[in-house]
N, C-alpha and C positions, 0 to 999 in steps of 0.2 A: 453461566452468568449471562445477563443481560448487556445489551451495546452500553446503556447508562450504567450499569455498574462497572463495566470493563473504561467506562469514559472517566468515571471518578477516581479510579486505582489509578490509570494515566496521569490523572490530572493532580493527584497527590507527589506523585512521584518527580513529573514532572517540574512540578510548583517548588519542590526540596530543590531539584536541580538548579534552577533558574533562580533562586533565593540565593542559592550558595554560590554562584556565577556574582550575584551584586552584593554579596559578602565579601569576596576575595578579590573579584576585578572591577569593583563599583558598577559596572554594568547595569541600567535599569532598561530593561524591554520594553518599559510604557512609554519612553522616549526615542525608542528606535521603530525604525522603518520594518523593521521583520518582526513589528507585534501580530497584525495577520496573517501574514506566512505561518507564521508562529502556531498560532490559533488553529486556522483551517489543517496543519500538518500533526498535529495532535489529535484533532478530531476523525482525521480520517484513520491516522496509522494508528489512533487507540482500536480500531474496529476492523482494522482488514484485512487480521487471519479469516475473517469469519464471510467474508468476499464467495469464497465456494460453497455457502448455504443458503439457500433459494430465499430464505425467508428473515435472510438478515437485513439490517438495516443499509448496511454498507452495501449490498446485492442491491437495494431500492434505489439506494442514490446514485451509483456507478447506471442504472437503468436507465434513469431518471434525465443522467449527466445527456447520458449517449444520444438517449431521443433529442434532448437541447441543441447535440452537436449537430445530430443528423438535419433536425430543421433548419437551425438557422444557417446552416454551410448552405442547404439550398437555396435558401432566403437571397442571402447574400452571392452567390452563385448570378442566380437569376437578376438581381441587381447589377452586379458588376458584369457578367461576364468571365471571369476572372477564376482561370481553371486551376490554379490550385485548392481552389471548395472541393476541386472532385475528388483529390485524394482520401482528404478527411471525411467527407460522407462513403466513401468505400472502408475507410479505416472506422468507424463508428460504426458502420453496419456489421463489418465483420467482428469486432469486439465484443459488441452485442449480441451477437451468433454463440460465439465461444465463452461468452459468458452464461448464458440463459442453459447454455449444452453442458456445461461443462456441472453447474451450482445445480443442477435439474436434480440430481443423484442426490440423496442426503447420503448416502455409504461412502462417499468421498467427502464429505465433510469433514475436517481436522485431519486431511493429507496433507499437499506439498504447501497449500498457505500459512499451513503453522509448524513452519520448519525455519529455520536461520535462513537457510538456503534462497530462499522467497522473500524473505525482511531483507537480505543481505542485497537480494537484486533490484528489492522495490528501494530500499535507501539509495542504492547506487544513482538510481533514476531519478529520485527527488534532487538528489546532490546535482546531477545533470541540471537539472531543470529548473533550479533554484540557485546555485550556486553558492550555498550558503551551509559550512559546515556544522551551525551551530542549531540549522534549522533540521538538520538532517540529523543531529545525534539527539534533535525532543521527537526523530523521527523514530530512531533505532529507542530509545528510553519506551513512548508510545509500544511500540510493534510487540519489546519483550514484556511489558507491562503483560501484556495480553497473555500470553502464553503463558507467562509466571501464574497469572490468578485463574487460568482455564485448569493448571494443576499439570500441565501436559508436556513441563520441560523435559524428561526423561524420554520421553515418545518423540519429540523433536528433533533432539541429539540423535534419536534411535533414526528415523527417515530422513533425516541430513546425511548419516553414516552410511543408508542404503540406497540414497540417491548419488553418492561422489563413487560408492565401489559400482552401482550400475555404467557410470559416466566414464568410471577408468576401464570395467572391461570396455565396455565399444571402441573406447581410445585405443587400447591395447589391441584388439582386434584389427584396427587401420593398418598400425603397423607391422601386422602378423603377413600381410601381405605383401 
């Protein structure tokens, strides 16, 4: 599937969700403040298993994002003075680094991004960073959308299961000593 057809499965699925939120608890999202959180957090988490393939859409704009961050932190750097620019132009460039290295492989395409394990850490982050639990579950709705219509649940569950028994031995190993 395509980023626009992985957006419209989202965005059905979605849409049921959020109907049925202002069915049951009158809730209407056109009059709340998290209609854009809203919005932008569906668009991205409908598309960001697909983040590790060079030539996704979500791979352009995460690029895209970075070089933004990267200029204007100096921008503003050089304006103010004001050294906390420098983290985030070292943090943008390295993200940038690890992304271009990591998405380069198409053979690692539909690994650890299209695993629960990765939905499960990137919602944790959105919850962080939004604080908003309602934002972060059209986050987790978005993320499985994707999976579900890649066809790839079964593979998922399968690299979630061999990513927690790699994580236990090492654990297990700590303690062996």
């Amino acid at each position: 599937m395509d980023y626009k057809e992985h957006l419209i499965v989202s965005g059905i699925v979605n849409g049921l969700f959020l109907f049925g939120l202002y069915k049951l608890f009158n809730f209407d999202i056109l009059e709340s403040e998290l209609l854009w959180p809203l919005i932008i957090t569906f668009y991205i988490f409908g598309i960001l298993p697909d983040i590790d393939h060079p030539g996704s859409h979500i791979s352009g704009l995460i690029q895209w994002s970075l070089i933004y961050i990267f200029g204007s932190s100096i921008y503003y750097f050089y304006k103010t003075l004001n050294w906390i620019y420098i983290p985030r132009i070292i943090l943008a460039v390295a993200i940038y680094f690890v992304h271009i290295t990591y998405a380069e492989d198409s053979y690692l395409h539909r690994r650890f991004p299209h695993t629960f394990t990765f939905g499960s850490i990137a919602c944790t982050v959105l919850y962080l960073l939004v604080g908003s639990l309602l934002v972060t579950m059209v986050g987790a709705i978005s993320f499985f959308t994707h999976i579900l219509s890649d066809g790839n649940l079964g593979e998922a569950v399968e690299r979630d299961k061999e990513f927690f028994e790699k994580i236990g031995f090492k654990i297990m190993r700590l303690f062996e000593k």
